[in-house]
DRENDO-247393 format. One record per residue (C-alpha): residue in one letter; z, y, x. Coordinates in Angstrom, 1 decimal. Each point is the difference from the previous one (the first is absolute). Layout:
a,Z,Y,X $
...
***
This chain:
x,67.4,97.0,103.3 $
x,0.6,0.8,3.3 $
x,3.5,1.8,1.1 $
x,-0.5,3.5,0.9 $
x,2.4,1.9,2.1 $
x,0.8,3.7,-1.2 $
x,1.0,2.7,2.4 $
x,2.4,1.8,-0.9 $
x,0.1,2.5,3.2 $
x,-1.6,0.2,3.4 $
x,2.0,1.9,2.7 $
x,-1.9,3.1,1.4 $
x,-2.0,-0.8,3.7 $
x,0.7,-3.9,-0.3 $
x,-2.1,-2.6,0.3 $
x,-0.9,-0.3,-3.4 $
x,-0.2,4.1,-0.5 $
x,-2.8,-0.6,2.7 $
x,-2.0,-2.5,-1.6 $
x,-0.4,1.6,-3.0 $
x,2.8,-1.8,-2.3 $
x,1.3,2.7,-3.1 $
x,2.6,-0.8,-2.4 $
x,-1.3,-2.2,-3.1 $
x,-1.9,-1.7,2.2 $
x,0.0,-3.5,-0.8 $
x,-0.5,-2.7,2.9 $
x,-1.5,-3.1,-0.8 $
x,-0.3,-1.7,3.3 $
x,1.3,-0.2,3.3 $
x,-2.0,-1.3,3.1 $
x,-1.8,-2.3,-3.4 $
x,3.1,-1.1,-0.9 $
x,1.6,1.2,-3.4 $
x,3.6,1.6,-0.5 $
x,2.3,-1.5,-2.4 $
x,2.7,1.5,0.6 $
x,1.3,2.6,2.9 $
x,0.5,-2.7,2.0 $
x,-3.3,-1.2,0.4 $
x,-0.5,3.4,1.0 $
x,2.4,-0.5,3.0 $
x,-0.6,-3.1,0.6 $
x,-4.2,0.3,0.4 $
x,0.4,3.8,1.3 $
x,2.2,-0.8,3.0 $
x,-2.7,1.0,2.8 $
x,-0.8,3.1,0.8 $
x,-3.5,-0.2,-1.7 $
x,-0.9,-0.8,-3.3 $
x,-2.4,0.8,-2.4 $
x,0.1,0.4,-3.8 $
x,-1.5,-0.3,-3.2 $
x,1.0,2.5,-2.5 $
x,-1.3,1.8,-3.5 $
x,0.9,3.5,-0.2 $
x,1.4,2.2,-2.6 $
x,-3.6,0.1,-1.9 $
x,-0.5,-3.6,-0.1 $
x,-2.6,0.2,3.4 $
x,0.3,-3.5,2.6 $
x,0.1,1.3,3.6 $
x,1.4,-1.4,3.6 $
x,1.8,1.5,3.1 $
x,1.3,-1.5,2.8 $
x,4.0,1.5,1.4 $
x,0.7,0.2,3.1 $
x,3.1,0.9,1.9 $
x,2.4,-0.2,3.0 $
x,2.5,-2.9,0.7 $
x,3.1,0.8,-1.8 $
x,-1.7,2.6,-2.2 $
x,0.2,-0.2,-3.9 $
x,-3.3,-0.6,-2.0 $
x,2.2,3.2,-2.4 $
x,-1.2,-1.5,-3.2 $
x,2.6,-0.8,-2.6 $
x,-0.9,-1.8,-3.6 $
x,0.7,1.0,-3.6 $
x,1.2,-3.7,-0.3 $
x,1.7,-2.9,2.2 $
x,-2.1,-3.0,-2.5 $
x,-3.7,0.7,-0.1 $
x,-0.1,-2.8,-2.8 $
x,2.6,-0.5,-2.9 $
x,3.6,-0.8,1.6 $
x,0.8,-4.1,-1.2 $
x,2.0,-0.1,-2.8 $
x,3.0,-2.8,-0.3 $
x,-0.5,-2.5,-2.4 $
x,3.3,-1.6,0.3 $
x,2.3,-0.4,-2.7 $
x,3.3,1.1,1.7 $
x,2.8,0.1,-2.9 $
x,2.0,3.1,2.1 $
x,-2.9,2.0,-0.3 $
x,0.6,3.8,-0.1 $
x,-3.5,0.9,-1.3 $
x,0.3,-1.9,-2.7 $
x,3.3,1.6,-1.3 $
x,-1.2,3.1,-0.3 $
x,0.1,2.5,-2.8 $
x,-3.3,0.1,-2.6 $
x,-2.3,2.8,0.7 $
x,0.5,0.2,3.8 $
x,-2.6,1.3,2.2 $
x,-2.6,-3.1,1.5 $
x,0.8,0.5,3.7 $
x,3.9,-1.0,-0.9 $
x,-1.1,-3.3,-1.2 $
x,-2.6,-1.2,2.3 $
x,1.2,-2.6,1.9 $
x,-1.4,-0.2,3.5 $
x,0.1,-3.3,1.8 $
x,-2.2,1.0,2.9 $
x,0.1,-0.9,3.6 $
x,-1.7,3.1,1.3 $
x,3.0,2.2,-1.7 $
x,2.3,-1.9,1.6 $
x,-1.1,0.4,3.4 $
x,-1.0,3.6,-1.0 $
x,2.8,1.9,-1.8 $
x,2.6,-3.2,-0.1 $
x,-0.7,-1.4,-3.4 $
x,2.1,-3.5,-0.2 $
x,-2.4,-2.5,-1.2 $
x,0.1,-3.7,-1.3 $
x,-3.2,-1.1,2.0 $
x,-0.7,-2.4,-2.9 $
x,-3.0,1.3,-0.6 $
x,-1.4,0.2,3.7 $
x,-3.2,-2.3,0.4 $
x,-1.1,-1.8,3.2 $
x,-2.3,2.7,1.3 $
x,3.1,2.7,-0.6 $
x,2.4,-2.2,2.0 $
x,-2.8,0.0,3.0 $
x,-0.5,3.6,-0.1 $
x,3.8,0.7,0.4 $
x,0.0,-2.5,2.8 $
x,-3.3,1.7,1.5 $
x,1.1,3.4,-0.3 $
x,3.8,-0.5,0.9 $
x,0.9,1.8,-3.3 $
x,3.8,-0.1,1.0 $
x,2.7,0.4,-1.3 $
x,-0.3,-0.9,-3.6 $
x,2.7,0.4,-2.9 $
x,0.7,-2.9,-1.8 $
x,1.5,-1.0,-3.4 $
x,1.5,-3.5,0.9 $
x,3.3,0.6,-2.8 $
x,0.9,-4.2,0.2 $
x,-1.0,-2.8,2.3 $
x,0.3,-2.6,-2.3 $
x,-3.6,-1.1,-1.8 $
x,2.1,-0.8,-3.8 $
x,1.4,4.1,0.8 $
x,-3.1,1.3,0.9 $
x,-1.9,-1.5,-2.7 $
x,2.6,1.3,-2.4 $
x,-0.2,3.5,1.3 $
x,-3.2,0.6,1.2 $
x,-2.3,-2.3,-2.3 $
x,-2.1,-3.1,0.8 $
x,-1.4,1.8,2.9 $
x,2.5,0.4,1.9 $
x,-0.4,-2.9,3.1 $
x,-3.2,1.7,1.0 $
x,2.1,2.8,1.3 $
x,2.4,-2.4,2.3 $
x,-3.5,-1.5,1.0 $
x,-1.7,3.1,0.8 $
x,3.2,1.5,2.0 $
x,0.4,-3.4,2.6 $
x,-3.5,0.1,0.5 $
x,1.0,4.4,1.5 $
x,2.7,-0.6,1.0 $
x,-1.1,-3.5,2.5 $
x,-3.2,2.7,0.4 $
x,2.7,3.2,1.9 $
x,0.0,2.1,-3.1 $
x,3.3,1.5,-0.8 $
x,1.4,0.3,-2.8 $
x,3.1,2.1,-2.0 $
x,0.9,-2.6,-2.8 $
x,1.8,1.7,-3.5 $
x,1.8,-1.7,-2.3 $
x,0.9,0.7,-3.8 $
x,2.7,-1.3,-0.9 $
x,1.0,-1.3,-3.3 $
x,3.6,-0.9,-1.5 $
x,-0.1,-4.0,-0.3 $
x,-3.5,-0.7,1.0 $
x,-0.3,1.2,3.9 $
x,3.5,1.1,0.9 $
x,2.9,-2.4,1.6 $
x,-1.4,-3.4,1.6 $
x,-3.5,0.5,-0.3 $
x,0.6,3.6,1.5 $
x,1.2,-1.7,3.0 $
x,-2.9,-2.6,0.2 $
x,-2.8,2.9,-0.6 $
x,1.7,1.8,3.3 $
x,0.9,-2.9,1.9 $
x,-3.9,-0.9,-0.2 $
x,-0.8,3.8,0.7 $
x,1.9,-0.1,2.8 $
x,-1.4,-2.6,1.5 $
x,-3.7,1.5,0.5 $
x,0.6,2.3,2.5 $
x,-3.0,1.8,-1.0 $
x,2.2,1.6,-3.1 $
x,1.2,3.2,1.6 $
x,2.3,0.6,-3.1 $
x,1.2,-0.9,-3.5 $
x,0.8,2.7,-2.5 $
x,2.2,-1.1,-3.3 $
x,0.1,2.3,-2.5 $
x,1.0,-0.6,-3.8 $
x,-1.6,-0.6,-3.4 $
x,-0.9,3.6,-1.3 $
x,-0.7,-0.2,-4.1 $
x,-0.6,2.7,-2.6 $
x,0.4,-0.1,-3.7 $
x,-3.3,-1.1,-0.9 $
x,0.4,-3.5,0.4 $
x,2.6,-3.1,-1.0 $
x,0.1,-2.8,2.4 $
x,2.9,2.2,2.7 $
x,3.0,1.9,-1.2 $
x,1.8,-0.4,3.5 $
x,-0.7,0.3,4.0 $
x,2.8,-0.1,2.4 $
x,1.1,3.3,-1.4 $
x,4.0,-0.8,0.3 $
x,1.8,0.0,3.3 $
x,1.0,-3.6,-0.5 $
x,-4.1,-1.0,-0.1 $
x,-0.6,2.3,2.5 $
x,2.5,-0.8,2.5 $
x,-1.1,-3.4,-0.5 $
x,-3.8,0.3,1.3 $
x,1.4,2.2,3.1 $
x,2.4,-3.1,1.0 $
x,-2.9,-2.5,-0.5 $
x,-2.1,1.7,2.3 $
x,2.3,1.4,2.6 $
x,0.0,-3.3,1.6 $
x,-3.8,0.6,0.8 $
x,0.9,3.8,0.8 $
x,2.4,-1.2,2.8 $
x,-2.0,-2.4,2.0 $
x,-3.0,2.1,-0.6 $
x,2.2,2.5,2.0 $
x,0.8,-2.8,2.9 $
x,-3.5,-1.4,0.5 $
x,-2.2,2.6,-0.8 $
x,1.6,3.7,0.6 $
x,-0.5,1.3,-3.9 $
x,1.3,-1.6,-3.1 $
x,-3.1,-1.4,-1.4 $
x,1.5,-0.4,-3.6 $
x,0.1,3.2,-1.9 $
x,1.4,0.2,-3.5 $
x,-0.7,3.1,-1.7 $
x,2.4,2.7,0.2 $
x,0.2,-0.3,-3.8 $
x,2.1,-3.3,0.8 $
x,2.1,2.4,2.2 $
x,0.4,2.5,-3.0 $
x,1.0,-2.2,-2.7 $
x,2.6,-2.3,2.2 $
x,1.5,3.0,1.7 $
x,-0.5,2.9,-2.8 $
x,1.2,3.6,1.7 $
x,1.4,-1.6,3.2 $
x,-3.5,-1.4,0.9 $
x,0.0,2.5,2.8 $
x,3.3,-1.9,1.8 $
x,-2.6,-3.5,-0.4 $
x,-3.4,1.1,0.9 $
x,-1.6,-1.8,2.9 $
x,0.3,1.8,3.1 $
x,-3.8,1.8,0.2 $
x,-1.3,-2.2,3.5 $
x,0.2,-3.2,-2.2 $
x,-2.7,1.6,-2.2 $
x,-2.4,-1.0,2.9 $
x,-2.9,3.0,-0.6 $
x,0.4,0.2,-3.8 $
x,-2.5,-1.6,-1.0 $
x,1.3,-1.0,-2.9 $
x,0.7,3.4,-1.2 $
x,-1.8,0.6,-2.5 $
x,1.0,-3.1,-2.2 $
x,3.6,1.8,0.4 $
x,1.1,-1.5,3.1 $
x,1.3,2.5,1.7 $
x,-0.3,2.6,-1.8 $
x,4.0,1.2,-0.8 $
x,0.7,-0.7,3.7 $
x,-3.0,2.5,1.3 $
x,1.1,2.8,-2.8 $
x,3.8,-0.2,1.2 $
x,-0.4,0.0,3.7 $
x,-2.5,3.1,-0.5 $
x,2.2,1.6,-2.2 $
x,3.2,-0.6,1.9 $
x,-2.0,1.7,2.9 $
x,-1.0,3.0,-1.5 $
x,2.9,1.9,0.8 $
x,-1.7,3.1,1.1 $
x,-2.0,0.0,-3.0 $
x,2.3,-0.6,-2.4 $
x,2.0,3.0,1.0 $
x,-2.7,2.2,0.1 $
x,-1.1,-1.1,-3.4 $
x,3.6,0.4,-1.0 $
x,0.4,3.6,1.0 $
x,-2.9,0.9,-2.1 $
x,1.3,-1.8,-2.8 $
x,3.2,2.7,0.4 $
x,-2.3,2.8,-0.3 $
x,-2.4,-1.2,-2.9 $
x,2.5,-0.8,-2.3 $
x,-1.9,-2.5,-1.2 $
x,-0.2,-4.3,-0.8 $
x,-2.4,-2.2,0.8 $
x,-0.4,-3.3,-1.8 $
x,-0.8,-2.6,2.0 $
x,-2.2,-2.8,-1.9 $
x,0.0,-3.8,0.3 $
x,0.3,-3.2,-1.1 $
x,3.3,-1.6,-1.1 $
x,-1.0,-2.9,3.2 $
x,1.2,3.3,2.1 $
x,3.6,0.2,-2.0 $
x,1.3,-2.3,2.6 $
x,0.1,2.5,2.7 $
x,-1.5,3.2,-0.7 $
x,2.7,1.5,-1.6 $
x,2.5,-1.2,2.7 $
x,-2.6,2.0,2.4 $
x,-0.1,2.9,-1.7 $
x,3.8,0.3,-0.6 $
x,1.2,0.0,3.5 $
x,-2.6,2.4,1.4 $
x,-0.2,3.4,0.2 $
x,-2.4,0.3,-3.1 $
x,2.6,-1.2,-2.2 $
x,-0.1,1.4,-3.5 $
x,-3.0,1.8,1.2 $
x,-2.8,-2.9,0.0 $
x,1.3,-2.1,-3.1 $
x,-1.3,-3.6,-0.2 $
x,-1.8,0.1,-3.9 $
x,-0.4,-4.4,-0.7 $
x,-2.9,-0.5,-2.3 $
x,0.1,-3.3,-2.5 $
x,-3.2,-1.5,0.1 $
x,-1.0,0.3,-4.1 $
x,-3.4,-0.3,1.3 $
x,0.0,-3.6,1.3 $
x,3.5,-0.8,-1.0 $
x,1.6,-3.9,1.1 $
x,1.2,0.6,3.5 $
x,-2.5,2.2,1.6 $
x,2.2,2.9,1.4 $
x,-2.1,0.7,3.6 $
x,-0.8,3.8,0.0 $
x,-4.2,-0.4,0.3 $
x,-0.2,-2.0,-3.3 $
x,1.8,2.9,-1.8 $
x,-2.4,1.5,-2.8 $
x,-0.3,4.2,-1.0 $
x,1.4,-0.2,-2.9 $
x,3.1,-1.7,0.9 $
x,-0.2,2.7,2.6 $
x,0.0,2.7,-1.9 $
x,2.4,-1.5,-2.8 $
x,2.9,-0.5,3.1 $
x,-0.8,3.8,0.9 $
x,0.4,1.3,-3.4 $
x,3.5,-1.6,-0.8 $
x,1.4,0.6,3.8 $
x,-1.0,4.0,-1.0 $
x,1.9,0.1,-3.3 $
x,3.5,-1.3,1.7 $
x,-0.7,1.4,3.2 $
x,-0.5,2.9,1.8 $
x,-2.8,2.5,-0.9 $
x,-1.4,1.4,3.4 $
x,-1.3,-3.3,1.0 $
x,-3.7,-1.6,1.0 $
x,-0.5,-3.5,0.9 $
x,-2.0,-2.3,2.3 $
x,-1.8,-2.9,-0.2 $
x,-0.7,-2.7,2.9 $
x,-3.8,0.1,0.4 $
x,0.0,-4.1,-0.2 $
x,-0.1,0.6,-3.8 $
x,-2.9,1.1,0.2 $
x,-3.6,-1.7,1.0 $
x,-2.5,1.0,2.3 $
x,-1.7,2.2,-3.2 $
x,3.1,1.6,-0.6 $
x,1.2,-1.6,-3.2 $
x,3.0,-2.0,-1.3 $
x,-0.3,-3.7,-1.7 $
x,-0.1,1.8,-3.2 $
x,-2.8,2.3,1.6 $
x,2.0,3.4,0.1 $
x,-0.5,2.2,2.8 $
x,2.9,2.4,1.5 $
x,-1.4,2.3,-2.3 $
x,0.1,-1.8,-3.2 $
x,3.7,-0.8,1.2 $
x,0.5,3.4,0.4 $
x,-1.3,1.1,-3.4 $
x,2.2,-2.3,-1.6 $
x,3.4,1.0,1.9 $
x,1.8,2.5,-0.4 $
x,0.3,1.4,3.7 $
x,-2.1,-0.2,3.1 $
x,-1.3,-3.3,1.5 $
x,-1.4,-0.9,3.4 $
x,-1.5,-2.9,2.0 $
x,1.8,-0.2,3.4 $
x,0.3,-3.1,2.9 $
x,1.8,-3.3,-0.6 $
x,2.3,0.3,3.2 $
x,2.4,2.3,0.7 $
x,-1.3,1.2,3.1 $
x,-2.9,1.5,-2.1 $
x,1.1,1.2,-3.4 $
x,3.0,1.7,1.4 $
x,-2.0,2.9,1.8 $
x,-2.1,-0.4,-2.9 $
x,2.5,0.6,-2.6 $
x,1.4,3.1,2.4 $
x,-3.1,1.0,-0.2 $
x,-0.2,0.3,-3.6 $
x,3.1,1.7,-0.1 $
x,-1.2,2.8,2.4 $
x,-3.6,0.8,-2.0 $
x,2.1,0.5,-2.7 $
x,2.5,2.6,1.7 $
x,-2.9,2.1,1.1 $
***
């Protein structure tokens, strides 16, 4: 079967608009070439005249040609970024979150994804161990760069061990890029005993090396209940402290030769070595290069405490309002936010008023404690027993990160089922504090009127 391309929307008066293209349109064909994926789409339609292929809404084949102005969009946007099934991994990696997770979860939470195109795309780190010889030419032809990459160890006994018997195609596959000018941000996994100490320095020494990595993120094991090979990460300051001194070495002549600090471990590592006087050992934030680590959680503490210790201004304001409301507002999150949150909170003007409510993570259990894995019912659970012991006019928030693009929780609530099941008001606000703060005073002042 040929891919088809659904349209999702066409901008009014563009190019497309013009020749005829309508929502739920499907394109089959550009210039007799067929899409795959979005970017075949950019790739084929980069002059500025094209024609298509398409079936529309009833099933009927017709053509247009677009035309349109140097510079100009083509204003069509797709109901998908794959036109064809996204490649699914088919390694048999023994750290594997999607295999840890609780019975009965929804499909999309345990498809594993181990395709190129999503890592160019929406940054998607990938093992490449299932890329062929025609999908290594295509990244080279089309300059699909950077990519995220899932190197974890150097060593072919480590890999094999982690990854599964697989695993040298992806060290094959990333020379041939990286000798070819793609970039690439490289992640690693790490694991207590198996990828840690010596053979963490070899994987980054060889990293290092290829100029072409722009970056390595470490982050830790993460494991849930529902499985028996891990019952520890580098959850103790001891372990953590130890993986920050391992890699500072690379960190500090990263920072000489190259401007940015190249090796980022997770602030996680940061959390756990340093519990509630992380703050004082943070990175400053112009190591972080652009963050483009950030969302595997490097980063992330450092971005949230520089914005809220600027927020001056704005915490004041929200403060004053506080005075006149009378009311509390419980602040949801992750125990992974423990660390500093609180600390926040205290010494600002909002103290007492916002109150930082840590949610145990039931849901997953083993040491997931990050705020967007939290489920609804743990949710509503921490809600419930924070209102018995504390004080009655209250209403809490919720980071939107908990949430998916359809609005639902791991455990598929929605704000409203949260709601339902606590026992005062609950609302979806921003993850930094430059944005939930007017949006909490916001709240406070639609419910003074």
């Amino acid at each position: 079967m040929v891919p088809a391309a659904t349209i999702e929307s066409v901008d009014y008066l563009s190019p497309a608009f013009f020749a005829g293209l309508r929502p739920g349109f499907a394109l089959t064909s550009v210039d007799g070439q067929p899409l795959r994926d979005v970017i075949d789409w950019m790739w084929i339609a980069c002059d500025n005249e094209v024609s298509v292929c398409y079936v529309d809404e009833n099933g009927v084949e017709g053509s247009a040609v677009l035309v349109r102005d140097d510079g100009q969009e083509w204003g069509i946007s797709f109901s998908e970024l794959l036109f064809e099934p996204a490649r699914q991994c088919s390694n048999r990696c023994t750290f594997c979150f999607m295999r840890q997770l609780p019975p009965m979860s929804r499909p999309s939470l345990s498809f594993r994804d181990d395709d190129y195109r999503l890592s160019f795309l929406q940054g998607n780190f990938v093992t490449f161990t299932n890329a062929t010889d025609s999908d290594v030419a295509r990244i080279v032809e089309q300059h699909l760069s950077p990519l995220r990459f899932s190197l974890h160890a150097i060593d072919a006994k480590t890999r094999l061990s982690l990854i599964g018997p697989r695993a040298p195609r992806g060290i094959e596959v990333v020379e041939h890029l990286l000798q070819s000018g793609i970039q690439i941000h490289a992640q690693i996994v790490l694991v207590p005993g198996v990828n840690d100490g010596e053979e963490l320095v070899r994987t980054l020494a060889w990293a290092y090396e290829r100029a072409g990595i722009l970056d390595v993120g470490i982050v830790p094991l993460g494991y849930t209940k529902y499985q028996n090979t891990f019952t520890k990460s580098f959850d103790s300051p001891e372990t953590a402290m130890t993986v920050l001194d391992t890699v500072e070495p690379f960190r500090v002549q990263a920072e000489q030769e190259r401007g940015y600090a190249w090796a980022y471990p997770a602030d996680e590592f940061y959390c756990n070595a340093f519990g509630t006087h992380v703050l004082d050992h943070l990175p400053p934030p112009e190591s972080y290069g652009d963050f483009d680590m950030f969302e595997d959680g490097i980063g992330m503490v450092r971005l949230f405490a520089d914005d809220f210790l600027q927020a001056g201004d704005l915490l004041n304001s929200v403060a004053a309002v506080f005075g006149e409301s009378g009311n509390t507002c419980y602040f949801v999150h992750g125990s992974a936010q423990d660390a500093f949150l609180p600390r926040l909170l205290d010494r600002s003007p909002v103290a007492g008023n916002i109150v930082p409510l840590s949610v145990a993570n039931e849901y997953f259990g083993g040491n997931v404690t990050v705020t967007g894995l939290l489920s609804g019912r743990d949710i509503a659970h921490a809600l419930d027993q924070a209102h018995r012991f504390g004080p009655q006019r209250s209403f809490a928030v919720v980071q939107s990160v908990v949430f998916n693009a359809d609005g639902v929780t791991v455990d598929d609530w929605t704000i409203e089922d949260i709601s339902q099941h606590a026992p005062i008001p609950v609302h979806v606000v921003s993850c930094q504090p430059s944005g939930f703060l007017p949006e909490i005073e916001s709240l406070l002042r639609r419910e003074g009127e």
